[in-house]
ZAVO-101630 format. One line per field, with one value per residue: x, y, z of N, C-alpha, C, O, CB in turn. Coordinates in pm, 1 decimal, always signed. Glycine has a CB too. Layout:
REM ZAVO-101630
n_X = [X|...]
n_Y = [Y|...]
n_Z = [Z|...]
ca_X = [X|...]
ca_Y = [Y|...]
ca_Z = [Z|...]
c_X = [X|...]
c_Y = [Y|...]
c_Z = [Z|...]
o_X = [X|...]
o_Y = [Y|...]
o_Z = [Z|...]
cb_X = [X|...]
cb_Y = [Y|...]
cb_Z = [Z|...]
END
This chain:
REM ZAVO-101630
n_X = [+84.4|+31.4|+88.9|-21.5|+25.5|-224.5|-234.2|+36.5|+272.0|+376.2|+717.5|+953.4|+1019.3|+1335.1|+1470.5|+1703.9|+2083.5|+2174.3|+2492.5|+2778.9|+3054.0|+3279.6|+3458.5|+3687.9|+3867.4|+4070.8|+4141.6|+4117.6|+3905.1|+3568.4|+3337.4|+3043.4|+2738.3|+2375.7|+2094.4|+1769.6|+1728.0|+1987.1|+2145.5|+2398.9|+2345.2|+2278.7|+2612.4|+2719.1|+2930.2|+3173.7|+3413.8|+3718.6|+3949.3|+4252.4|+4511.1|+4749.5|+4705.0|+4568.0|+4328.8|+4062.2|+3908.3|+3592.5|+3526.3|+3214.4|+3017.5|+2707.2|+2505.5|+2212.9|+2266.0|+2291.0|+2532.6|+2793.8|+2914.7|+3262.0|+3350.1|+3404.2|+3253.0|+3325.1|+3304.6|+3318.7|+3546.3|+3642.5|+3758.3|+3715.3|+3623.2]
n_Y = [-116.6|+227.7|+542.1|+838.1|+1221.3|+1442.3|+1713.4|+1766.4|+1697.2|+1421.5|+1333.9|+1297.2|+995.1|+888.5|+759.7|+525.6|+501.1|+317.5|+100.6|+3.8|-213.3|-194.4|-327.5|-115.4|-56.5|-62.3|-224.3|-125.2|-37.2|+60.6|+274.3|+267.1|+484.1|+339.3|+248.1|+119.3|-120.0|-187.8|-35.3|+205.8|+566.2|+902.6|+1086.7|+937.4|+809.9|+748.1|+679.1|+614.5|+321.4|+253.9|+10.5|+23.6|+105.5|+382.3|+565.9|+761.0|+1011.1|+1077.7|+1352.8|+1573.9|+1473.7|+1374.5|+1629.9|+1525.1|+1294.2|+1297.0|+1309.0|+1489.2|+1723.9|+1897.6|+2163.1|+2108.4|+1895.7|+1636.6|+1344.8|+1456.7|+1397.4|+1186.4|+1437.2|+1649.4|+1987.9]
n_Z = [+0.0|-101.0|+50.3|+114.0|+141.9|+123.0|-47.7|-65.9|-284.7|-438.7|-384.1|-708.6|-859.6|-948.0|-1249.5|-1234.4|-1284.8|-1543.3|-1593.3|-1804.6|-1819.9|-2149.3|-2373.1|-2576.3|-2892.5|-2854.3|-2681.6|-2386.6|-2158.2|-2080.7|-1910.4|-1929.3|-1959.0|-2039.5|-2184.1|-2070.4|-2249.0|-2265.0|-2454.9|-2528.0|-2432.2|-2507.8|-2478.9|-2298.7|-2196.0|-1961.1|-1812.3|-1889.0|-1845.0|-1917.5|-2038.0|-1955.1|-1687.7|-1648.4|-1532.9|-1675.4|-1716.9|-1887.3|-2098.7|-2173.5|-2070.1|-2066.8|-1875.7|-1812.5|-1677.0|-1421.2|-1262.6|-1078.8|-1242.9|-1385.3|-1506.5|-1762.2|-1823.3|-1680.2|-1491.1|-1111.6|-920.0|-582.3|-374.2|-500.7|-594.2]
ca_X = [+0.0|+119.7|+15.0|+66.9|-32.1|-344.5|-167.7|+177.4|+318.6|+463.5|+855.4|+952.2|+1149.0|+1449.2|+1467.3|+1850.8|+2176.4|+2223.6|+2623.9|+2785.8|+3186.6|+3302.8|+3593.4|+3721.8|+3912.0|+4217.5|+4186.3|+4093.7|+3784.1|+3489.9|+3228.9|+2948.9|+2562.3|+2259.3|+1952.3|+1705.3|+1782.6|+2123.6|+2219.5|+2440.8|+2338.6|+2378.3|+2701.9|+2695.6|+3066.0|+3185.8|+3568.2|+3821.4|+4075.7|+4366.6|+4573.1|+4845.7|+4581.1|+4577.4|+4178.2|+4064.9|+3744.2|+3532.3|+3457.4|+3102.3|+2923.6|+2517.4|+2447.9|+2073.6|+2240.9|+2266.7|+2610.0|+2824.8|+3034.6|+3353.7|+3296.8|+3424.5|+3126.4|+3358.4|+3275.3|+3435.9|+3595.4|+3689.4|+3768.9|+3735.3|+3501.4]
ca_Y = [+0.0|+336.9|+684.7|+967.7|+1329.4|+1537.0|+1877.1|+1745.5|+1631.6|+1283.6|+1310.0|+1179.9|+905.7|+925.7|+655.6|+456.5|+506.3|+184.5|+123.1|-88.2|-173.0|-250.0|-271.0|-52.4|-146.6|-38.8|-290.9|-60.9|-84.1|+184.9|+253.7|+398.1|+481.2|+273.0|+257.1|+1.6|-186.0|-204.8|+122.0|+406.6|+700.9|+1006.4|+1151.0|+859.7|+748.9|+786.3|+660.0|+530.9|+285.0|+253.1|-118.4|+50.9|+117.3|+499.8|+598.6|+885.4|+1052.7|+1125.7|+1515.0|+1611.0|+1355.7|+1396.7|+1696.0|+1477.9|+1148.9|+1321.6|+1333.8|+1596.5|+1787.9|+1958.1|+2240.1|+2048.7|+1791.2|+1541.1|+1360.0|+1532.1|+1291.0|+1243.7|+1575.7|+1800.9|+2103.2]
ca_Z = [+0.0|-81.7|+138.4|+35.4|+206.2|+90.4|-84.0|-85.6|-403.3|-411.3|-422.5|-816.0|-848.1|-1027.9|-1326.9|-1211.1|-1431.4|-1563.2|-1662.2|-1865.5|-1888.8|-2280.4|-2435.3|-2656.4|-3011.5|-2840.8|-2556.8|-2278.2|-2078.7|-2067.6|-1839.6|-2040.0|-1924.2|-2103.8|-2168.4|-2058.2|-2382.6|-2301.3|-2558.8|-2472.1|-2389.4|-2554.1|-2399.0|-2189.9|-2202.9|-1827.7|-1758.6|-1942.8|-1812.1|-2000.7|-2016.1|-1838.7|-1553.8|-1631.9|-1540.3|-1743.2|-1731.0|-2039.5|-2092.0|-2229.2|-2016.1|-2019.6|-1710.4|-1753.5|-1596.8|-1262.8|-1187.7|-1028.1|-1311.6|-1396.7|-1612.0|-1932.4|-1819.3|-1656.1|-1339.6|-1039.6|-819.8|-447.3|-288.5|-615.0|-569.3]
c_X = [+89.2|+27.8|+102.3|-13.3|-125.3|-244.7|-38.9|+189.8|+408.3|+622.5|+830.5|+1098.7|+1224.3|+1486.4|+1659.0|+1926.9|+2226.3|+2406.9|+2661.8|+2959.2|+3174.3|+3414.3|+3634.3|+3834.3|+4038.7|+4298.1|+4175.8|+3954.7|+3716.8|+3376.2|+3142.6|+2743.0|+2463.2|+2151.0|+1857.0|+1742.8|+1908.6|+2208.8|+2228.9|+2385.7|+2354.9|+2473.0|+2714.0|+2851.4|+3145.6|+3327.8|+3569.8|+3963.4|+4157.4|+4437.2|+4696.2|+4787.6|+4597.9|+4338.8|+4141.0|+3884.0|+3734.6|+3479.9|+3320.1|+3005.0|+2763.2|+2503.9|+2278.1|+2068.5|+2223.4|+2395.1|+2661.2|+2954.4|+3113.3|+3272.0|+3345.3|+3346.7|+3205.5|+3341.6|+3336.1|+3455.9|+3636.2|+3626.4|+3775.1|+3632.0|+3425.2]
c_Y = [+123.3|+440.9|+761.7|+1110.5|+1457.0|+1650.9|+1877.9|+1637.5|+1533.9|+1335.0|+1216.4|+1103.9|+903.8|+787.9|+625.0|+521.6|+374.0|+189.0|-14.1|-113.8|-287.8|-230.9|-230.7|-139.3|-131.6|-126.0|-261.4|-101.8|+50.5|+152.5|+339.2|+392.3|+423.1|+277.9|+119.1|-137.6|-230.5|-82.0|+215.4|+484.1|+786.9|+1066.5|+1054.4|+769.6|+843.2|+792.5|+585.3|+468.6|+205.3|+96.1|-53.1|+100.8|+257.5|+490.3|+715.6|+926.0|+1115.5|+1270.9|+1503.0|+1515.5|+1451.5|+1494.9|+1575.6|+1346.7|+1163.5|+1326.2|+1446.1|+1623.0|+1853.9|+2064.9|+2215.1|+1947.4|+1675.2|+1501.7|+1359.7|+1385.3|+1296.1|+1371.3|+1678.6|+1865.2|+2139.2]
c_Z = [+0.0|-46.9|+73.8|+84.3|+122.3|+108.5|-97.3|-164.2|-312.9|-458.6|-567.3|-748.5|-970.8|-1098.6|-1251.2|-1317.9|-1416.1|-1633.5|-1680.8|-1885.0|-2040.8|-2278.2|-2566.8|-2767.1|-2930.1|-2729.8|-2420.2|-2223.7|-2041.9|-2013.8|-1888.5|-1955.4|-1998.6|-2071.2|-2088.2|-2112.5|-2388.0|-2405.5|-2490.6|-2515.3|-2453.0|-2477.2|-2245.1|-2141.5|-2041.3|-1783.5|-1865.0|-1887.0|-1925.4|-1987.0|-1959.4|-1707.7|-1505.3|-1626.5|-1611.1|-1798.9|-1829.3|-1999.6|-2175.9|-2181.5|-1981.1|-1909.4|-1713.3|-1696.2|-1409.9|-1201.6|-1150.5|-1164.5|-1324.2|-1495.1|-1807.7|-1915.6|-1746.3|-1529.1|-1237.1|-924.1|-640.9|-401.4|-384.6|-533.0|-689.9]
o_X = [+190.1|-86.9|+212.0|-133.6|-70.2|-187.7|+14.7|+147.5|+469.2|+636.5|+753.5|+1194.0|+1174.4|+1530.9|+1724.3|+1878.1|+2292.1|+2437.7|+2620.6|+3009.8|+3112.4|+3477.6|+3617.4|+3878.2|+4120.9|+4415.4|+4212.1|+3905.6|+3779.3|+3312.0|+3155.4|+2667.9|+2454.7|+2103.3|+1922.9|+1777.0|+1952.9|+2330.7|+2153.2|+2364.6|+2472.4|+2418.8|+2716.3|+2857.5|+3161.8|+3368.8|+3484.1|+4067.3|+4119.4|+4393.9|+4746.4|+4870.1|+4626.8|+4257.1|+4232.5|+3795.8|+3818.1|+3412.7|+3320.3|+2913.0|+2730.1|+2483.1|+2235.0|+1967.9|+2176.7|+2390.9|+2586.5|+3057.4|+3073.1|+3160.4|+3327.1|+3360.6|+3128.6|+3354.5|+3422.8|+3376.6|+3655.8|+3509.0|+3831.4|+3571.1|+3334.4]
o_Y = [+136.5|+446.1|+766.1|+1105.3|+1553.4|+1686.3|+1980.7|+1523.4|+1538.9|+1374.0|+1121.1|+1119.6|+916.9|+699.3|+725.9|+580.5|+324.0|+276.1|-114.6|-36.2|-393.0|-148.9|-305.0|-251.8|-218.7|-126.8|-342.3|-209.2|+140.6|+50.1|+461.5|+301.7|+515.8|+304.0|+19.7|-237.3|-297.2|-65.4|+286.2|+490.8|+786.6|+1116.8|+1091.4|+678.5|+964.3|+892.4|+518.1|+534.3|+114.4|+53.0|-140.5|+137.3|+286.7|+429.3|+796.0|+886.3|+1193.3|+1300.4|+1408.6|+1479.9|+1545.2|+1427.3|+1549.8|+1282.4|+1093.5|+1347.6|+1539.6|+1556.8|+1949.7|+2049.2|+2273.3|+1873.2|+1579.2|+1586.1|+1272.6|+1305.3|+1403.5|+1407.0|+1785.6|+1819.7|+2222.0]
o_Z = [+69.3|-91.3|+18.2|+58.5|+69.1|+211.7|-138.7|-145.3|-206.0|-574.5|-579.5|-672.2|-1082.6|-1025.5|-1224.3|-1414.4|-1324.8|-1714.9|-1622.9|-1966.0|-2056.4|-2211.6|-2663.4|-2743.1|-2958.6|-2692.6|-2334.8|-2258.3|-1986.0|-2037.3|-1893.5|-1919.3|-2079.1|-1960.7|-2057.8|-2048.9|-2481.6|-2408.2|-2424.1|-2636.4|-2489.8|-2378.8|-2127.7|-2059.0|-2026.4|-1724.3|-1922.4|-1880.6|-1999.1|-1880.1|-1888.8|-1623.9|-1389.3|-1695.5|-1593.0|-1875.0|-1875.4|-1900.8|-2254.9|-2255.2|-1908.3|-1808.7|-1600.9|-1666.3|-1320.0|-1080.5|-1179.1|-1176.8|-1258.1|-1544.6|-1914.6|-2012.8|-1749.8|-1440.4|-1229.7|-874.5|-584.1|-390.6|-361.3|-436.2|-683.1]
cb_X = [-96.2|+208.9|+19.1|+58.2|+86.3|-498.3|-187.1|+253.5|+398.8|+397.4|+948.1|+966.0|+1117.9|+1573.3|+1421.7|+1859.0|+2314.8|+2097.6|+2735.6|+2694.5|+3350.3|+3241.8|+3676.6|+3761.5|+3901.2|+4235.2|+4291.9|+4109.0|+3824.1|+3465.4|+3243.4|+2945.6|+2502.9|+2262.5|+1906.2|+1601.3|+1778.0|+2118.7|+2137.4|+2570.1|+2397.4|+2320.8|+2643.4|+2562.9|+3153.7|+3111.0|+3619.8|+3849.8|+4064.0|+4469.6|+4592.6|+4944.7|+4607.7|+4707.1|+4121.2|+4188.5|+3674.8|+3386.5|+3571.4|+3111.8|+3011.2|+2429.6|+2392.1|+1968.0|+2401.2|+2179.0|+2670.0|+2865.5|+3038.4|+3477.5|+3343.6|+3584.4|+3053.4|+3451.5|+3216.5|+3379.3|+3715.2|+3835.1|+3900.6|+3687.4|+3559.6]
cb_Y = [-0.4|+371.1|+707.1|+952.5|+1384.8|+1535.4|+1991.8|+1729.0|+1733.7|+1128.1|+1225.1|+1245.5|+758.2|+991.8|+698.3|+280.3|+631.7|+107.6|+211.0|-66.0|-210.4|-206.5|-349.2|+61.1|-96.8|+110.1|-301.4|+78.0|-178.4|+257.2|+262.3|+296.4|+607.2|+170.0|+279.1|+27.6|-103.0|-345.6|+195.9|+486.2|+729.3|+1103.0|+1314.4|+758.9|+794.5|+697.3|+593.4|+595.2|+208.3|+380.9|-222.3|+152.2|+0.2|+595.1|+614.5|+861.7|+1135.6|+1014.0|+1652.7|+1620.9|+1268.2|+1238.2|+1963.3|+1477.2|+1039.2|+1205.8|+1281.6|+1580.3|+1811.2|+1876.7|+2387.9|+1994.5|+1738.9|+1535.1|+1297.5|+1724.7|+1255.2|+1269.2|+1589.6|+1793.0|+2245.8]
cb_Z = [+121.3|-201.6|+329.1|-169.9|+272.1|+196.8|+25.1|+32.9|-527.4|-524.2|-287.4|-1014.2|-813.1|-935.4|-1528.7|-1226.4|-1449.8|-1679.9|-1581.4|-1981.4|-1759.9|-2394.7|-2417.9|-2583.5|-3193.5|-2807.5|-2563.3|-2304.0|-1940.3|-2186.4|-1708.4|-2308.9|-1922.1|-2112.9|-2322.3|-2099.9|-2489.8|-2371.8|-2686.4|-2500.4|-2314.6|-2599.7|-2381.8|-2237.1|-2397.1|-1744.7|-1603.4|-2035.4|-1690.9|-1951.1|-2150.4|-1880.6|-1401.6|-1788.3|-1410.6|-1883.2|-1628.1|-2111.2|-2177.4|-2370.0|-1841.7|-1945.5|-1720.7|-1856.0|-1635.4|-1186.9|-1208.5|-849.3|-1360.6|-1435.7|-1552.2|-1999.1|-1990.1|-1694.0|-1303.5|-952.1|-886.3|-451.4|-189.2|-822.8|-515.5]
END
């Protein structure tokens, strides 16, 4: 059963970000956002780790997946600001 308060909107719920790692032609490994379906995202390409185990975040990532961004779109890590 769900309640819910006379004049106060229901909180939405926020569809998940589904993620997916692939690997790239180059041998690396990418963590990219998808759809339901399994299909990326527009601008849905998240990290890139490198086969020398360099990590490297993708710039122009989606602001509509919900994460916290850099101002070149990339997602801020740790202790950034």
């Amino acid at each position: 059963m769900k309640l819910e308060i006379y004049g106060k909107p229901a909180p939405k719920e926020e569809p998940p970000v589904r993620l997916r790692l692939v690997r790239a032609l180059d041998g690396a490994i990418m963590l990219e956002a998808v759809d339901e379906g399994g299909s990326r995202v527009f601008a849905g390409n998240l990290l890139y780790f490198s086969e020398t185990g360099r990590i490297i975040r993708q710039r122009g990532v989606s602001p509509d997946l919900g994460f916290d961004l850099d101002e070149q779109g990339c997602i801020k890590m740790g202790d950034e600001e």
